[in-house]
Backbone as CSV, one residue per row, in Angstrom:
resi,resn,N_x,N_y,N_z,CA_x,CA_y,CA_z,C_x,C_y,C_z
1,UNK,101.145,-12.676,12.599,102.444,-13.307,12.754,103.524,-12.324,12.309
2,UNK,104.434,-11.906,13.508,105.985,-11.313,12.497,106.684,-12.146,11.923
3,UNK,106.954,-11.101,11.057,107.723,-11.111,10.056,109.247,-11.144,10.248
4,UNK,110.058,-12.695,10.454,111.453,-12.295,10.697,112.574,-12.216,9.914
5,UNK,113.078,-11.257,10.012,114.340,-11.094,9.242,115.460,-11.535,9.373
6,UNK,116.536,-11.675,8.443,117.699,-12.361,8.761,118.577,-11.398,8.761
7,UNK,119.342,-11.886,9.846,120.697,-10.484,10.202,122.030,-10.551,9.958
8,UNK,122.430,-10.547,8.789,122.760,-11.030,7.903,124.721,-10.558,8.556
9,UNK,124.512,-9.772,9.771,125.931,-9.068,10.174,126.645,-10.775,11.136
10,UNK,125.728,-11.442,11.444,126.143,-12.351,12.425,127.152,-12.931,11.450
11,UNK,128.251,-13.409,12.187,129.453,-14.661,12.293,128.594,-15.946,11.361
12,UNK,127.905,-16.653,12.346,127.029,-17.724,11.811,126.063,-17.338,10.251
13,UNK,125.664,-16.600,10.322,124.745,-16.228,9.292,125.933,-15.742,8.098
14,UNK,127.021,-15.318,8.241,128.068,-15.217,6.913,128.978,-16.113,6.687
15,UNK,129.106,-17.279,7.891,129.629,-18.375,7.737,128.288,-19.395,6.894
16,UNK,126.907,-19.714,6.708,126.017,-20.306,6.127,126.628,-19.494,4.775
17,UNK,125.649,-18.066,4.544,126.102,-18.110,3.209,127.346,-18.351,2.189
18,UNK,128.340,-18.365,3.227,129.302,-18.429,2.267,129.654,-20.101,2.139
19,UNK,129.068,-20.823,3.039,129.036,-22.316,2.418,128.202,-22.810,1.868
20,UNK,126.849,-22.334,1.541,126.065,-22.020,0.645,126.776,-22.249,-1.344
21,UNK,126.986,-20.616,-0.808,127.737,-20.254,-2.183,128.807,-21.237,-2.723
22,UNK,129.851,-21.529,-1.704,131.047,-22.458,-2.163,130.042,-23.793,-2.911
23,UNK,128.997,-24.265,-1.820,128.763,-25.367,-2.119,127.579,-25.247,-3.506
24,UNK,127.160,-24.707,-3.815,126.295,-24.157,-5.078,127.512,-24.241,-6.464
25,UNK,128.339,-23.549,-6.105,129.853,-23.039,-6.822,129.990,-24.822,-7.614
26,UNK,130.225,-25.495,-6.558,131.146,-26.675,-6.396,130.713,-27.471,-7.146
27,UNK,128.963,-27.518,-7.102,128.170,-28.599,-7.434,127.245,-27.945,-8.729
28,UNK,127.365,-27.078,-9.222,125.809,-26.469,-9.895,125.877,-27.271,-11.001
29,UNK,127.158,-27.461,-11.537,126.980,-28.034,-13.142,126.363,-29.503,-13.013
30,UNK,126.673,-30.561,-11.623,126.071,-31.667,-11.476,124.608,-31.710,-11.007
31,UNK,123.991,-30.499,-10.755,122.778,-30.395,-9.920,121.813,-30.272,-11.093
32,UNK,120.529,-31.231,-10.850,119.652,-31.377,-11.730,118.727,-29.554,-11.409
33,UNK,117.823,-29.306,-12.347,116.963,-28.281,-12.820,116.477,-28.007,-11.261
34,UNK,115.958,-28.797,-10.858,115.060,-28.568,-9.992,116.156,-28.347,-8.455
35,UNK,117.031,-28.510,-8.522,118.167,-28.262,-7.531,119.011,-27.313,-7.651
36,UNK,118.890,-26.716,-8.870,119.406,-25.638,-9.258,117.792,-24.199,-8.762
37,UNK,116.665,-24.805,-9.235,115.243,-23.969,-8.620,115.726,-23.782,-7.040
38,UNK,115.959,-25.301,-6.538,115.933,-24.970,-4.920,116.802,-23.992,-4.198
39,UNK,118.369,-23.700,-5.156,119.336,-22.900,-4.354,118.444,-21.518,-4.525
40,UNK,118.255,-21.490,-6.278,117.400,-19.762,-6.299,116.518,-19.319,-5.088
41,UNK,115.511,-20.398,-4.791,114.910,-20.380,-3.553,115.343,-19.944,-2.155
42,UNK,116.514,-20.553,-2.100,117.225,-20.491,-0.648,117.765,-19.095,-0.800
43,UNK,118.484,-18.775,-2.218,118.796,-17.392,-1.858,117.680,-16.284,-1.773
44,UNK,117.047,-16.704,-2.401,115.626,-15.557,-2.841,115.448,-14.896,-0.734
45,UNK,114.860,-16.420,-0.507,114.556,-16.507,1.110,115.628,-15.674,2.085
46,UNK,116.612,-15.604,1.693,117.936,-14.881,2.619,118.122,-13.647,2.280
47,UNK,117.431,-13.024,0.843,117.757,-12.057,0.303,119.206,-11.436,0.076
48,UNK,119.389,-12.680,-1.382,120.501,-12.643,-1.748,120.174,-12.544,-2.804
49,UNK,121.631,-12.435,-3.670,120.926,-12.847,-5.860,121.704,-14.127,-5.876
50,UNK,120.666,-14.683,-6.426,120.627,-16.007,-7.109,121.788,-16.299,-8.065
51,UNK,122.461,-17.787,-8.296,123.097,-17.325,-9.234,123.630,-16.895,-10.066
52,UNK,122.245,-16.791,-11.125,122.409,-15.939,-12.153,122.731,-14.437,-12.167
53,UNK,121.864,-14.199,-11.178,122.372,-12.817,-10.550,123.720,-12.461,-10.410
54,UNK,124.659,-13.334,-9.361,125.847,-13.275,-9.040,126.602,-12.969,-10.432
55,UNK,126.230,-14.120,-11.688,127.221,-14.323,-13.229,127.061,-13.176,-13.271
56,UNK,125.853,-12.379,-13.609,125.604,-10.909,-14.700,126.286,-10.282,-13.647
57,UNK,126.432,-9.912,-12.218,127.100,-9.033,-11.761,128.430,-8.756,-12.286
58,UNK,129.094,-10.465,-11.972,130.176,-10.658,-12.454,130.882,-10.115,-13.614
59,UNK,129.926,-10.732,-14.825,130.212,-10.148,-16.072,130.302,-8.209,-16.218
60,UNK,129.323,-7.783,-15.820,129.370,-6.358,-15.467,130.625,-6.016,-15.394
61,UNK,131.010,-5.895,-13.886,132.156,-5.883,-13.503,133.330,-5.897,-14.103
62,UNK,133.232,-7.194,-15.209,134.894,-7.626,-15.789,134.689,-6.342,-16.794
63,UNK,133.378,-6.051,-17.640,133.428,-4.586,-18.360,133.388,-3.789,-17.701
64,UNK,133.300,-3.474,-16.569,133.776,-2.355,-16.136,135.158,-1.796,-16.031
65,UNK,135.439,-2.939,-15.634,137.122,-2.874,-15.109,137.947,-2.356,-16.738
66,UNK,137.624,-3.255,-18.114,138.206,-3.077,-18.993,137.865,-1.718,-19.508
């Protein structure tokens, strides 16, 4: 079976993640444990970073800048 990849340049495919993200954003603090597992999942699957990922980038960043 191939192996398919996601092409991550499409319109549609950067319009998902980024309602993804908003909607992860919007909701995480109300989302139980296991709904918080499922987004890690969804990003893992798209080959993205996971939230946590995204924070530490974040944080990085703000020391960088300073």
């Amino acid at each position: 079976m191939q192996k398919i990849g996601l092409n991550i340049q499409t319109e549609l495919t950067q319009q998902l993640l980024k309602l993804l993200g908003e909607l992860e954003t919007v909701d995480r603090d109300r989302m139980s444990n296991d709904g918080q597992l499922i987004f890690d999942k969804i990003w893992k699957l798209l080959g993205q970073p996971t939230y946590e990922q995204n924070q530490k980038i974040i944080e990085q960043n703000k020391k960088d800048i300073n």
